[in-house]
N, C-alpha and C positions, 0 to 999 in steps of 0.2 A: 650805663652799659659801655660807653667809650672809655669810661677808667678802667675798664675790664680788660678791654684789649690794647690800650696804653699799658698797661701793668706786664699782658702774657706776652704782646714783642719785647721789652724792654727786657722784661724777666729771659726771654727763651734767646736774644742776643747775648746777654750778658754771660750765660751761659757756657754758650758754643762760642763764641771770640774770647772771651777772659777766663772760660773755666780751664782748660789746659794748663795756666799758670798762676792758679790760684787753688789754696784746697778749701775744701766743701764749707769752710765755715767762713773763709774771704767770699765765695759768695753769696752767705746768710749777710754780710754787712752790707753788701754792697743792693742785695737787694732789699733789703730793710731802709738803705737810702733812698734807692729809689721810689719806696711806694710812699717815703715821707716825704717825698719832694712831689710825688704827682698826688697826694691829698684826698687820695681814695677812702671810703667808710671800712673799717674791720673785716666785712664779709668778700668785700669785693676784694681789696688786699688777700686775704687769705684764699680764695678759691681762683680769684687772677693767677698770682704768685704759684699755688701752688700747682696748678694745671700746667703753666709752662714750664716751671723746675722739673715734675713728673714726667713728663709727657720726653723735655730733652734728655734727661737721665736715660730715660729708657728708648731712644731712638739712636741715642750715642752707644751705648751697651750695645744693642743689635749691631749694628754697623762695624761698633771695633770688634765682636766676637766671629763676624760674618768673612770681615777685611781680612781679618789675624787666621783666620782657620786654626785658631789654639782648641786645643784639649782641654785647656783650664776649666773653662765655664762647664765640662760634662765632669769632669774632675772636684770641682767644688760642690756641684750637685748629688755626686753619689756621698761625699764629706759629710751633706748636710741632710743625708736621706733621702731625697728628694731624686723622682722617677725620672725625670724630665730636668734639665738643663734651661728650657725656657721659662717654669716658674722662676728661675733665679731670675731674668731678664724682668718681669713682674713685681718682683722683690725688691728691684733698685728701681721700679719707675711708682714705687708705692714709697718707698724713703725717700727719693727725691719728691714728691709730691708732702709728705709732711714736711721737711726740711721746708723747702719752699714756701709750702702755705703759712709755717709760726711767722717763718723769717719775715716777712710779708703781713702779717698782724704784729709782728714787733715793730714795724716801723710805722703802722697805720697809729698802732695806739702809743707810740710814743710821742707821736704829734698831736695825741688828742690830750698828751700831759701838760704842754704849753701852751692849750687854749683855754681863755678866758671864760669862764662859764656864761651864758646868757639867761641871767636872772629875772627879766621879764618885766622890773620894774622901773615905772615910768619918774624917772629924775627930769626937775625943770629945770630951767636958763637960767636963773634968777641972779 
């Protein structure tokens, strides 16, 4: 359970300080590094990862469409059908929650590519 929340600060800093200067697929790498550096299982990688990518996608959406007082976001809504302007905001914290969570099992199970299998059998000193 501490890789869990080692993963969602790391993942949701990474985000908010590097993501303004990076696009969405520098920070699949980067947190893909990260979750292979902190040595987390698959599940915890991906639900870590992806809660915090989710979670800051969609708190940063709110905030810049709240900050900006733009028409876009009611503008791109009527585009895509959609009644309501805030499923879009739901829309980007549900993609950023996939994005997150692969990126975040890609680097769980890349590190599971260069370990050594433990075959169980007993080799002596001899």
């Amino acid at each position: 359970m501490n890789k869990f929340f080692v993963l969602f600060v790391l993942t949701g800093l990474i985000i908010y300080l590097i993501g303004p200067f990076f696009p969405f697929w520098g920070l699949m790498i980067l947190v893909a590094l990260v979750t292979y550096l902190v040595r987390a299982s698959p599940g915890i990688s991906f639900f870590g990862s992806g809660l915090s990518f989710g979670l800051a996608w969609l708190l940063l959406s709110v905030w810049i469409s709240i900050d900006s007082k733009s028409e876009l976001p009611i503008k791109m809504a009527e585009l895509m059908g959609l009644s309501n302007d805030n499923i879009l905001w739901l829309a980007t914290g549900l993609v950023g929650f996939i994005i997150g969570g692969f990126s975040g099992l890609t680097g769980s199970l890349f590190r599971k590519l260069f370990e050594k299998p433990d075959k169980g059998i007993y080799k002596s000193q001899i």
